[in-house]
N, C-alpha and C positions, 0 to 999 in steps of 0.2 A: 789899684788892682789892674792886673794887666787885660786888655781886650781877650773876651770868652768866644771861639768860635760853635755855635752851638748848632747844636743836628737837625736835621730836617723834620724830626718828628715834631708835631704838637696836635693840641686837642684843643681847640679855641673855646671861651667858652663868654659871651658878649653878654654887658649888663644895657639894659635899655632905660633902665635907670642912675645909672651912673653915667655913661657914655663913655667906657671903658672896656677892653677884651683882656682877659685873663687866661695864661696857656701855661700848659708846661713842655719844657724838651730837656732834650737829654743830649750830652755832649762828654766827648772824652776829659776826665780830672787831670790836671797839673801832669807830667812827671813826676813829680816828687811825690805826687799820692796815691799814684795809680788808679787803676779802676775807671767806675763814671760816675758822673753826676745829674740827678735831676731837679730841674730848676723851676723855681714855680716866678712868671714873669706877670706884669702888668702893664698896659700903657694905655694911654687915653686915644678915643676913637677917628681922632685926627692925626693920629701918629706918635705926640709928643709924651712926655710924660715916663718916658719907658723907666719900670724900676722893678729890679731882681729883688722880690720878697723872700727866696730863703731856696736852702738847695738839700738835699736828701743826699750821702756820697753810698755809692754802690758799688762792691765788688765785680758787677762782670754787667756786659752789657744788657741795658735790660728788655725783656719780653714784652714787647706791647700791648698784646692782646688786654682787650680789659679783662679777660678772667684773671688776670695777673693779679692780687690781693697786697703784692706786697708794694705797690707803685705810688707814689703819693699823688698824681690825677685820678685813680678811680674815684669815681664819683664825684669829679670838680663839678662845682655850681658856686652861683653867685644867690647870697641870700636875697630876699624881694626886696629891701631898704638899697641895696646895692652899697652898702657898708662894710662887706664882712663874704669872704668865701669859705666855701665848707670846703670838705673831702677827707675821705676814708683814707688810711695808710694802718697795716697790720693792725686791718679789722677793728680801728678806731673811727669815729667820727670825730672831726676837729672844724672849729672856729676860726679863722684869721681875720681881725679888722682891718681891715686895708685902708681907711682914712681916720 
């Protein structure tokens, strides 16, 4: 996959039990797909590690405020086992196991 140059936006969100920060940004998609994408990312708290968990693709750029309901960070957290990140996207809560 070719190198993603991603946007300055993110919402860091640090597990003190895993020793890992979890963010999302947003960065323009492909040519060929137009739009944008938001990227929910991972890496370990010395740097390495870094691994793109999944991406959301969006017709226009999008609105950061958090009253924004349709963004898959509102409401990023990391569960307290530090196993598993939450977050809301059109007014769902979801699960992700990240180890």
């Amino acid at each position: 996959r070719p190198a993603t140059n991603y946007g300055s936006e993110c919402l860091p969100k640090i597990s003190s039990v895993a020793g890992e920060v979890a963010w999302i940004v947003w960065y323009q998609a492909p040519a060929q797909e137009g739009g944008y994408r938001c990227s929910l990312l991972r890496v370990k708290t010395d740097g390495t590690g870094l691994r793109d968990l999944g991406y959301v693709a969006m017709a226009s750029e999008p609105d950061l405020g958090d009253a924004n309901p349709d963004l898959p960070y509102h409401h990023l957290n990391w569960l307290p086992d530090g196993k598993s990140l939450s977050f809301v996207y059109k007014g769902t809560l979801y699960l992700l196991p990240v180890r």
